[in-house]
TIPAFI-836102 format. One line per 5 residues: number of its first residue (from 1); their letters; for each residue x, y, z of N, C-alpha, C. Coordinates in steps of 0.02 Angstrom, whole numbers, plus 50000, padded with zeros to 5 digits. Each point is the difference from the previous one (the first is absolute). Layout:
BEGIN
NUM) A) X/Y/Z/X/Y/Z/X/Y/Z  ...
***
This chain:
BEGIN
1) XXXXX) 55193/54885/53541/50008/50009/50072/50001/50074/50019  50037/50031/49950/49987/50057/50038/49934/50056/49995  49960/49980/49957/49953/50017/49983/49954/49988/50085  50002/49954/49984/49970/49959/50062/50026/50035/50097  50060/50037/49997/50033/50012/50046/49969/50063/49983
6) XXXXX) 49978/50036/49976/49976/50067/49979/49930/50017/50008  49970/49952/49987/49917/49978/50006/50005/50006/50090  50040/49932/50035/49962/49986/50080/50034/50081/50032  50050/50024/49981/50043/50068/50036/49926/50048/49987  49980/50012/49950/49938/50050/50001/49961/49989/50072
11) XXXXX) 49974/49935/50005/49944/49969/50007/50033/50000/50086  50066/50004/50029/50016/50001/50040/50027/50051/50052  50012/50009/50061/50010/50076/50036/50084/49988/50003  49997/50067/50001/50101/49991/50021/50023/49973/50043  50075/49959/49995/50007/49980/50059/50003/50039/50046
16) XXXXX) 50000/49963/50059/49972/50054/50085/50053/50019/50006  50020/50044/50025/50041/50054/50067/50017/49975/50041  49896/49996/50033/50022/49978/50056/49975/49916/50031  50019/49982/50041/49975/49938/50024/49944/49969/49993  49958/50048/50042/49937/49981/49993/49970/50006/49940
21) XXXXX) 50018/50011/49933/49962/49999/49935/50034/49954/49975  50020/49941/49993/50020/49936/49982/49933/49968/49993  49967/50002/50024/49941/49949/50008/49964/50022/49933  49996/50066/50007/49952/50030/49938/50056/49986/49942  50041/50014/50005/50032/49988/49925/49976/49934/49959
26) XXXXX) 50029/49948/50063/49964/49938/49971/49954/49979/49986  49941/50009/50047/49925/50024/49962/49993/50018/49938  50025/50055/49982/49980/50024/49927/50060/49972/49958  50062/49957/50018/50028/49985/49953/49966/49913/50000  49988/49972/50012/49935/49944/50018/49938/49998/49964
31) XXXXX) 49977/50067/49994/49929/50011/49948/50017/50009/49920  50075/50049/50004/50023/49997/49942/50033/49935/49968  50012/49941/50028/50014/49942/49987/49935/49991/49951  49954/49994/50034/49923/49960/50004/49982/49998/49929  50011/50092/50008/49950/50032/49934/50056/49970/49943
36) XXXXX) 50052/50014/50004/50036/49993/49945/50042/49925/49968  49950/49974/50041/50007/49893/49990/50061/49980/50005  50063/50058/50065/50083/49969/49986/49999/49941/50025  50065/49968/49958/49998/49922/50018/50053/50004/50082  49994/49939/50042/50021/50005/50046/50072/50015/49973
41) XXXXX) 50031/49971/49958/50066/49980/49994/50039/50096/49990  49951/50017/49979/50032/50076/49975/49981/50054/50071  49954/49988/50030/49980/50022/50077/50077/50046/50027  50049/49949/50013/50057/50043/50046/50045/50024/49948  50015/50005/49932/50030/50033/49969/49961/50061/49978
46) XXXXX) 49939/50001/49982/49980/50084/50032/49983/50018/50054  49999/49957/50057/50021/50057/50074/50077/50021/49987  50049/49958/50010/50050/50025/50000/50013/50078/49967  49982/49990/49922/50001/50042/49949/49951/50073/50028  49959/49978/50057/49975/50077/50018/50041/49998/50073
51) XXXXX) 50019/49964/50020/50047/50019/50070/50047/50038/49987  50051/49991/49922/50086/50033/50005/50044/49985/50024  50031/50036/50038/50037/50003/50043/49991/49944/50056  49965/50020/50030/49955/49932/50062/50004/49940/49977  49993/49996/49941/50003/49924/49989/50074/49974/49992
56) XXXXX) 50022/50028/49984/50089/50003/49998/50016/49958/50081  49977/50056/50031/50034/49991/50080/49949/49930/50035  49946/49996/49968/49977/49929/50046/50041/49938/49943  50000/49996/49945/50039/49953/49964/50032/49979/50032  50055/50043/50016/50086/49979/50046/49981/49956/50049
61) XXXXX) 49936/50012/50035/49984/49958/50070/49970/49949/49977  49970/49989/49957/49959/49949/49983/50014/49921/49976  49990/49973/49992/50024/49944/49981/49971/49974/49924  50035/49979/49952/49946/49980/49940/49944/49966/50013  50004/49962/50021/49909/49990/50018/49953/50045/49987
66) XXXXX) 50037/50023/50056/49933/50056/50040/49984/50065/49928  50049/50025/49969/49989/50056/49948/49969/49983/49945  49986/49919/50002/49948/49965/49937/49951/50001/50048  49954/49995/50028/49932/50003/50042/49977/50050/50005  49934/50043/49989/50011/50065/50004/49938/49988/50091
71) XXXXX) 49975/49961/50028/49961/49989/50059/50079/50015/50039  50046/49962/49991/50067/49993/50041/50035/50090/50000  50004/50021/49916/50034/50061/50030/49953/50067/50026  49925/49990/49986/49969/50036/50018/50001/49990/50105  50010/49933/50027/50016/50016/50045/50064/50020/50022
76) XXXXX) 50047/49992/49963/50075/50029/50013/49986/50067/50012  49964/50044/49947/49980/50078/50010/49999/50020/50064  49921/49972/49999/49967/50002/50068/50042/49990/50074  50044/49946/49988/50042/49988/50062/50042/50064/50021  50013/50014/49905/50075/50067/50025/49971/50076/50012
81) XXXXX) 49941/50013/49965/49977/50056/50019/49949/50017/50036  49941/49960/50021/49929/49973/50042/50007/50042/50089  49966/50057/49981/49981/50028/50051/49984/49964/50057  50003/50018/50068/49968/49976/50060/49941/50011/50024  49959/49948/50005/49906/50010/50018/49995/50080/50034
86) XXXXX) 50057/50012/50034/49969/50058/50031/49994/50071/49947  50051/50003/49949/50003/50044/49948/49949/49991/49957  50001/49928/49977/49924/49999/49955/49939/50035/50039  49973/50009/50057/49967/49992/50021/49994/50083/50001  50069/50032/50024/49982/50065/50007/50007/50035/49944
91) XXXXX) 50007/49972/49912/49983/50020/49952/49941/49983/49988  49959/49953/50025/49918/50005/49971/49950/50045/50034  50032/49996/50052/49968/50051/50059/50008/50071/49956  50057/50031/49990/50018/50064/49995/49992/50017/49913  49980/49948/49982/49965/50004/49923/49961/50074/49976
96) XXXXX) 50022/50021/49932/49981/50055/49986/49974/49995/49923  49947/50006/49964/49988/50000/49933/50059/50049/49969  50048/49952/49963/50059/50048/49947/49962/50038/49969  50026/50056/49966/49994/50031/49939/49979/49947/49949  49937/50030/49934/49980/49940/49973/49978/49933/49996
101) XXXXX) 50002/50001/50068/49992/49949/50010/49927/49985/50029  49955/49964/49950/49913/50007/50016/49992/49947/50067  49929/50006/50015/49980/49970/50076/50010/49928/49987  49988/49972/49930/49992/49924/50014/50077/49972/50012  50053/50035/49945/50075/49990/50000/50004/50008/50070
106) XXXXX) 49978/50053/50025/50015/49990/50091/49989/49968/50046  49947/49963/49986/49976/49955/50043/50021/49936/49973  50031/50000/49960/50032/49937/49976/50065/49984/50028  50036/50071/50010/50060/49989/50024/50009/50002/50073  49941/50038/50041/49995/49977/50059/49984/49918/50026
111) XXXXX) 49973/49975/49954/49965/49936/50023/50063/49957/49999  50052/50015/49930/50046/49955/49986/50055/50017/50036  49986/50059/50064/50054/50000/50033/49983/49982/50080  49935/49994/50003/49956/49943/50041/50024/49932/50015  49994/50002/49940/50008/49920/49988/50077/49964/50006
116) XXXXX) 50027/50060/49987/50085/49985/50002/50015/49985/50079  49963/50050/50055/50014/50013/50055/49975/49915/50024  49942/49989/49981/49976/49928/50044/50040/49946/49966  50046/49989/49936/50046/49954/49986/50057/49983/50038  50021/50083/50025/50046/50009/50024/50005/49978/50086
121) XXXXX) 49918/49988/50026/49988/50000/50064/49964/49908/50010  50006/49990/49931/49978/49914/49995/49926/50004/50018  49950/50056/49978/49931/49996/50023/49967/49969/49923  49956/49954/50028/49960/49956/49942/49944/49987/50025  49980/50041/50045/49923/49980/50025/49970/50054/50018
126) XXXXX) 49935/49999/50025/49965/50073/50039/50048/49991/50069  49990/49956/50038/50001/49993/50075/50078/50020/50016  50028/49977/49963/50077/50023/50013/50014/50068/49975  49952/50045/49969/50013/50044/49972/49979/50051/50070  49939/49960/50025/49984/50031/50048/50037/50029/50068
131) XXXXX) 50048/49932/49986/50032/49983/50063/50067/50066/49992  50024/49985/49934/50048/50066/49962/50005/50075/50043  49932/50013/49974/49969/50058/50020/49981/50030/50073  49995/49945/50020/50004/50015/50088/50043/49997/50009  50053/49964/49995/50046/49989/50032/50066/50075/49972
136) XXXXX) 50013/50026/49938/50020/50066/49978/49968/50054/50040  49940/49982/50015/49982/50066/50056/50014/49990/50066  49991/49942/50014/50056/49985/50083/50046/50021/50007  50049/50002/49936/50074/50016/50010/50011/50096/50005  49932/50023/49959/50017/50080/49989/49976/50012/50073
141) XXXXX) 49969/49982/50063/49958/50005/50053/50066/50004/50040  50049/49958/50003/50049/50000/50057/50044/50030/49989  50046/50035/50069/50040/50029/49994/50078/49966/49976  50056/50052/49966/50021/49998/49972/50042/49918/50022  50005/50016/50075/50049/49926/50020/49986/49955/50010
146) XXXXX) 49938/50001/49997/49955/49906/49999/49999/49977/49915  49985/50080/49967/49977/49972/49929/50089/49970/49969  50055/50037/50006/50065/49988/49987/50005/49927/50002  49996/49979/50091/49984/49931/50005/49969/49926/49960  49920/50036/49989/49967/49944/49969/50027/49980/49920
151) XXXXX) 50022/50077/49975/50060/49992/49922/50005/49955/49994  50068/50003/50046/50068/49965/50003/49991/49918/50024  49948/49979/50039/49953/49961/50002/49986/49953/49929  49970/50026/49965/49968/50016/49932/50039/49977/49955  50062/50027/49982/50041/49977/49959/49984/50041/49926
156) XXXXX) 49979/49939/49959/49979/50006/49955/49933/49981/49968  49945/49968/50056/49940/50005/49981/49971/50012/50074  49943/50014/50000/49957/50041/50046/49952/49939/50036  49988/50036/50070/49969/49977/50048/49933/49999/49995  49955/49982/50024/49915/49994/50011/49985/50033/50075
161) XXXXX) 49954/50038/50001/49976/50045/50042/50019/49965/50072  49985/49927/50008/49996/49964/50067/50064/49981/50005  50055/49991/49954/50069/50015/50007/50031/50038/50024  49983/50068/49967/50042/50067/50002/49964/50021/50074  49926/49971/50021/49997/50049/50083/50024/49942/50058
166) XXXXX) 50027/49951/49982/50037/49952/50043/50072/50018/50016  50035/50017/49931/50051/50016/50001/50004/50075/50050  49960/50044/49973/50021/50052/50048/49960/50012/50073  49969/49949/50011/50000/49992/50087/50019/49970/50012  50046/49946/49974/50065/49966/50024/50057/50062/50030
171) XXXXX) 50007/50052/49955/50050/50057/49987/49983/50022/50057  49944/50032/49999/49975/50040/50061/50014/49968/50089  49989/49937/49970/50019/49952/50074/50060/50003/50023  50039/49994/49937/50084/49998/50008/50028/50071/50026  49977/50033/49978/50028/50066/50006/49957/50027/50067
176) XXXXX) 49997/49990/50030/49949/50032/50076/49947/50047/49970  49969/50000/49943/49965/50051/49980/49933/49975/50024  49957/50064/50017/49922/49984/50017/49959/50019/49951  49962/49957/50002/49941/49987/49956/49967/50070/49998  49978/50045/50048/49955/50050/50002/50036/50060/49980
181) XXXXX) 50048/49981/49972/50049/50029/49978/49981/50028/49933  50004/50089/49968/49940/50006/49925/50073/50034/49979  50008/50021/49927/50030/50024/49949/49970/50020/49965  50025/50070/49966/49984/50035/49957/50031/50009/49940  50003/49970/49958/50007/49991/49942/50041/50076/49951
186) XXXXX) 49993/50053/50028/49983/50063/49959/50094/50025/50019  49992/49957/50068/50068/50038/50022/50050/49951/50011  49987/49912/50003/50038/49954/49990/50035/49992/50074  49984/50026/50069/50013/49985/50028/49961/49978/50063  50031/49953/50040/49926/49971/50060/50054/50068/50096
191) XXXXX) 49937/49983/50022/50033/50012/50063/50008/49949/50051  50064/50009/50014/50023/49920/50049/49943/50001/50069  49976/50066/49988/49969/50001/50059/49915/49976/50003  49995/49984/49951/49941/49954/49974/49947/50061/50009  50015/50077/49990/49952/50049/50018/49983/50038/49928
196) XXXXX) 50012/49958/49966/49988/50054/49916/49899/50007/49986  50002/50055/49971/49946/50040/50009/49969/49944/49929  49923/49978/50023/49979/49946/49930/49961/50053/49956  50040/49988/49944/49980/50056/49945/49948/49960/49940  49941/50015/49983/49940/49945/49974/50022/50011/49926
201) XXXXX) 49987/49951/49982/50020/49960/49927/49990/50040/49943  49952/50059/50007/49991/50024/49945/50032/50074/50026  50032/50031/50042/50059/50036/50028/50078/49982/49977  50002/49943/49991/50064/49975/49989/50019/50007/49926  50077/50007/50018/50037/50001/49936/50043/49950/49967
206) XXXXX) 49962/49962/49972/50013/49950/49980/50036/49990/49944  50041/49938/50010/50064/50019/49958/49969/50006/49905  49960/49964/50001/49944/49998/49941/49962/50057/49988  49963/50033/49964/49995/50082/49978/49937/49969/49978  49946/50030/49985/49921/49988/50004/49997/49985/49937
211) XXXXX) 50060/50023/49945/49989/49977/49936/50032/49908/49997  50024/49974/50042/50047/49958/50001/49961/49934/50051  49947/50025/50016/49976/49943/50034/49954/49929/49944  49997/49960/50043/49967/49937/49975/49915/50016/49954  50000/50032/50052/49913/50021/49981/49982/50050/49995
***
């Protein structure tokens, strides 16, 4: 066994820091399974054995069941440390090739932190991916107190474009606000007087940085 716990730790990245590298850990501790034929049964006694400490502190919460399954405690992880779509999102965006780290390793870990983001957002198709993507840029488009709104709205999973612009001309209705009414993004504030100067899209300062956009 421990031979074996020595083999997948090579073959695997350190545990994360931070949040958003959970996903990749498991990825490559997942491939190091593969290659190295572990049997399921031995699976969560070398996670644990590369957790430490961490594994100590989810034990206490756990229930025996759950610390024999390693699908069960791998989501226990995930529950206790699993970044929010919006953090994943602004780590793939703000992605930088590490030190040593060659183009394909990079594009591997961008993809698998891709992919983390649309798990995290329940996307399993093009069309909803589509829908994703519009609808994250609807939200960076409005000002600060409509977007606050549609959040909190939101909860914990996200709206669709024909949602999120219902919801906030509902807002707008409620609140005596007029439609011809523009915001500028750069400075986060509107004028009540519906007289703000329209500043064109590629003028604007968008909360997104040219390295950070979609496309």
């Amino acid at each position: 066994l421990e031979t074996l716990i020595k083999s997948v730790k090579t073959l695997t990245i350190s545990v994360p820091s931070k949040p958003e590298s959970w996903n990749l850990f498991f990825t490559s501790l997942e491939k190091a399974f593969v290659i190295k034929n572990v049997p399921e049964e031995l699976k969560v006694e070398i996670l644990f054995n590369l957790l430490g400490e961490r594994a100590a502190h989810l034990v206490v919460y756990a229930n025996a069941e759950e610390i024999k399954d390693y699908p069960k405690v791998k989501a226990l992880i995930l529950k206790e440390f699993q970044p929010t779509p919006e953090a994943c999102l602004e780590t793939f965006l703000n992605a930088k090739r590490s030190k040593n780290e060659n183009h394909m390793q990079f594009a591997s870990r961008l993809r698998a932190t891709w992919d983390f983001f649309c798990e995290l957002k329940n996307v399993k198709d093009f069309e909803t991916l589509n829908e994703l993507i519009v609808s994250d840029r609807l939200l960076s488009a409005l000002d600060n107190e409509t977007r606050s709104y549609v959040r909190i709205k939101q909860l914990d999973t996200w709206l669709k474009p024909r949602q999120i612009a219902e919801l906030c001309d509902n807002w707008f209705t409620s609140k005596g606000r007029n439609f011809s009414e523009l915001y500028d993004n750069s400075v986060n504030n509107r004028n009540p007087n519906g007289n703000t100067k329209y500043v064109p899209p590629p003028l604007r300062k968008s909360p997104f940085t040219r390295e950070n956009k979609y496309f």
